[in-house]
C-alpha positions in Angstrom: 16.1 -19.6 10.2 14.4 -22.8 11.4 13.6 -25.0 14.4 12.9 -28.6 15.2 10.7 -29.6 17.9 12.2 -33.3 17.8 10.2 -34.9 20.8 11.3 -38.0 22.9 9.7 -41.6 22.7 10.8 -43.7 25.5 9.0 -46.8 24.5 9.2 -46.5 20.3 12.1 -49.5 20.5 10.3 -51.8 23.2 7.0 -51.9 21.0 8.3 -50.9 17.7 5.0 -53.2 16.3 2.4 -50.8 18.4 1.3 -47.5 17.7 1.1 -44.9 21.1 -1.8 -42.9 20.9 -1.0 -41.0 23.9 2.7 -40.1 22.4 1.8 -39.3 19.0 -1.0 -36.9 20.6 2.1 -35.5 22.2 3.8 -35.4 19.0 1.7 -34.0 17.2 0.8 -31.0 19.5 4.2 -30.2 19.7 4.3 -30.4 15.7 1.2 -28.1 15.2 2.6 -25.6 18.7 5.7 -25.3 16.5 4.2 -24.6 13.5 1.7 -21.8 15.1 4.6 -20.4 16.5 7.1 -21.0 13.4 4.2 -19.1 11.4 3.8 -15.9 14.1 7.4 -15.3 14.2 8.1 -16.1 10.6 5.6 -13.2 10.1 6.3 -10.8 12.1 10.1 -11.5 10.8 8.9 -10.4 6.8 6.8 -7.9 7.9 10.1 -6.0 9.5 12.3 -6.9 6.4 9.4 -5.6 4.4 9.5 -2.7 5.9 12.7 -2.0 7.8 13.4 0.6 5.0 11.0 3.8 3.9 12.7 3.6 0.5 14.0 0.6 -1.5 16.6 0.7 -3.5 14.8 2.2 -7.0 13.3 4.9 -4.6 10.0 3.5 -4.1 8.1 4.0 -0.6 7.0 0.8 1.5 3.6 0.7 2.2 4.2 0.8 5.7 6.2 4.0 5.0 3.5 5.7 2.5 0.7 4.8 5.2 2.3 6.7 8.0 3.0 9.7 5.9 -0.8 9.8 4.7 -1.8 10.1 8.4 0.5 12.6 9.5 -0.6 14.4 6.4 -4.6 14.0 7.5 -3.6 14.9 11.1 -1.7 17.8 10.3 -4.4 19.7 8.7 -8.2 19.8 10.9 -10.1 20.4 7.6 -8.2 17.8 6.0 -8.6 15.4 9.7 -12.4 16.2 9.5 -12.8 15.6 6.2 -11.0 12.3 6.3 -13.3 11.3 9.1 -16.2 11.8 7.7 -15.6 9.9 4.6 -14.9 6.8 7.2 -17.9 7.7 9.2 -19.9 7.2 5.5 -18.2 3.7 4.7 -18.6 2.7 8.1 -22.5 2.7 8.0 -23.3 3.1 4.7 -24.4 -0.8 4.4 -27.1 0.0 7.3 -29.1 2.4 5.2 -32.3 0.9 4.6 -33.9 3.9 2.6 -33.7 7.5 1.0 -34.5 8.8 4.7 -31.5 6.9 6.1 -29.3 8.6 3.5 -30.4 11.8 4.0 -29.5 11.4 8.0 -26.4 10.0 6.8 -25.2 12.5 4.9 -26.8 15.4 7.3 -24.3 14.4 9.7 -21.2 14.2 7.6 -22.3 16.8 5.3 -18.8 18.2 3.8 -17.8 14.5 2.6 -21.6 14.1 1.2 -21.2 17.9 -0.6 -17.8 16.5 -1.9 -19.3 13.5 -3.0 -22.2 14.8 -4.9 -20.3 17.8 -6.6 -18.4 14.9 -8.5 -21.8 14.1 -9.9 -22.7 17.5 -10.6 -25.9 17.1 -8.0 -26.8 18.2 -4.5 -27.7 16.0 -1.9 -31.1 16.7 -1.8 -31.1 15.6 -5.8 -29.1 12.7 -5.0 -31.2 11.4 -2.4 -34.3 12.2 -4.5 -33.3 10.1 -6.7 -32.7 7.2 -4.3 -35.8 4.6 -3.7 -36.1 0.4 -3.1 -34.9 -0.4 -6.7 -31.4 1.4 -6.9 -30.4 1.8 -3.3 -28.5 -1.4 -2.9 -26.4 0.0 -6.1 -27.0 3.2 -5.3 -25.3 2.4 -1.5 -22.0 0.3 -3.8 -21.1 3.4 -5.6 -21.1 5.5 -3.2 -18.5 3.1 -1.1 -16.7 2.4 -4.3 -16.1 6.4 -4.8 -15.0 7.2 -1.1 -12.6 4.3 -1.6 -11.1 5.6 -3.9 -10.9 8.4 -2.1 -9.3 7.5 -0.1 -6.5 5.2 -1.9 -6.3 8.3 -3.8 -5.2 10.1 -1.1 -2.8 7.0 0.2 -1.3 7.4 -3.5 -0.6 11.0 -3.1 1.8 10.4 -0.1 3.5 7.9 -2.2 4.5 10.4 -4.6 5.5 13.2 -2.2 7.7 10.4 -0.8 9.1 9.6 -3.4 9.4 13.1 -4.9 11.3 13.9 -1.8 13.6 11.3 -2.4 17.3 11.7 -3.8 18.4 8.8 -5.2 22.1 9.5 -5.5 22.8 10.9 -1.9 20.0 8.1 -0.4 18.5 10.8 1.7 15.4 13.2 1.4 16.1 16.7 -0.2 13.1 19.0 -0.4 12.7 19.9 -4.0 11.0 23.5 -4.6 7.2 22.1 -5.7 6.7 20.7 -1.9 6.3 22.9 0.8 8.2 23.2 3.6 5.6 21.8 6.0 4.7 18.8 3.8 8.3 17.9 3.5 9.0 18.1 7.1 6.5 15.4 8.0 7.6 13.4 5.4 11.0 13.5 7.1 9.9 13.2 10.5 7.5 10.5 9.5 10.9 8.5 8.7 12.8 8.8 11.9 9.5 7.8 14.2 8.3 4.7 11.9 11.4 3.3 11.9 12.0 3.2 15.8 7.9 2.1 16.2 8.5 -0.4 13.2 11.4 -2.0 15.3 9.9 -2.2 19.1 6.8 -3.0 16.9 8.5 -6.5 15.5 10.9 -6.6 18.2 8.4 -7.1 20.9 6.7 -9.6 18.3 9.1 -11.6 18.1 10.9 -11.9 21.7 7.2 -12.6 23.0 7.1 -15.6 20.1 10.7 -16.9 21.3 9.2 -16.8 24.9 6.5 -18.6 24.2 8.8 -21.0 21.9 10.5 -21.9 24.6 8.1 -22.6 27.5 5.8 -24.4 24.8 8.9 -26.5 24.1 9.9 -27.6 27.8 5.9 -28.2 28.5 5.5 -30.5 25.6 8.9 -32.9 26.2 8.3 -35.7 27.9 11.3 -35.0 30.0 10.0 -31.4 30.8 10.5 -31.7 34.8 9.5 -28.1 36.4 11.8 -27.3 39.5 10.1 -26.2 42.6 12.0 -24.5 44.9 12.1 -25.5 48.6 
């Protein structure tokens, strides 16, 4: 779909010799208002074809799709919610640590994502941050982010294959097959009914407040534009 924002010049044929500074200005904020706008709506408009279906047609998850199922999965589960939020907590503030000291509070306060952390390097966090001083902590700080990260995508990945384990590719519909369990596949399925709905007013409202603004942007940029005031 495409639009032209064609824009009126009265005097172009009296002075066809002279350029209008004051016109083309017009013009050409009427070219760049259309191409702002052209942009927004074009994408909001692939985002919703993107993601206007939580399985394509070889039976993979959308992002979108996979994303909202990884939350619900977090949420459902306050260990799991805790957990999660602590590993955010980490990556949020690890690049203000300074020293071993600021480690150690950081940790202290988010203490079952640090244990988690340091079992994978077979250390507590008292040997971890022993081990921390001025030389290594700038690398010391980018492998701990890269690690809860991962974490993290890791988790994200997960949900994509419960997704798509779920998936029945002959009847096009989610089937819960015997290695899920019940509650995992239920929010799976739920997952699908509520982000599509969201995922529609989402781009809907996207795009009809683009159109809106299309239009009055339009009419306010035409020399012709003549607002009507009512008497």
């Amino acid at each position: 779909m495409s639009y032209s924002n064609t824009m009126s010049a009265p005097y172009a044929q009296q002075y066809p010799a002279y350029p209008m500074p004051q016109q083309k200005s017009k013009s050409g904020s009427g070219t760049v208002f259309g191409m702002m706008t052209l942009g927004a709506l074009g994408g909001g408009t692939v985002g919703y074809l993107m993601n206007r279906k939580p399985i394509n047609s070889d039976g993979k998850a959308s992002d979108y799709f996979a994303k909202q199922v990884s939350e619900n999965l977090i949420k459902a589960d306050s260990k799991t919610k805790e957990f999660h939020k602590q590993i955010n907590e980490i990556l949020k503030k690890i690049d203000s640590v300074k020293d071993s000291a600021d480690l150690k509070k950081l940790f202290d306060k988010n203490k079952e994502a640090a244990d988690d952390l340091c079992r994978g390097l077979y250390a507590s966090k008292d040997d971890v941050v022993k081990m921390v001083s001025s030389d290594n902590i700038k690398s010391v700080k980018e492998k701990i982010k890269n690690m809860l990260k991962s974490s993290n995508e890791f988790m994200y990945q997960h949900s994509k294959n419960i997704i798509e384990k779920c998936w029945d590719k002959d009847t096009k519909e989610f089937i819960k097959p015997d290695s899920i369990e019940q509650k995992i596949f239920d929010i799976v399925k739920s997952t699908k009914s509520k982000g599509q709905w969201k995922k529609a007013l989402k781009y809907g409202g996207i795009t009809a407040g683009v159109l809106g603004t299309l239009t009055i942007g339009y009419k306010m940029l035409t020399p012709s534009y003549s607002p009507k005031i009512n008497r």
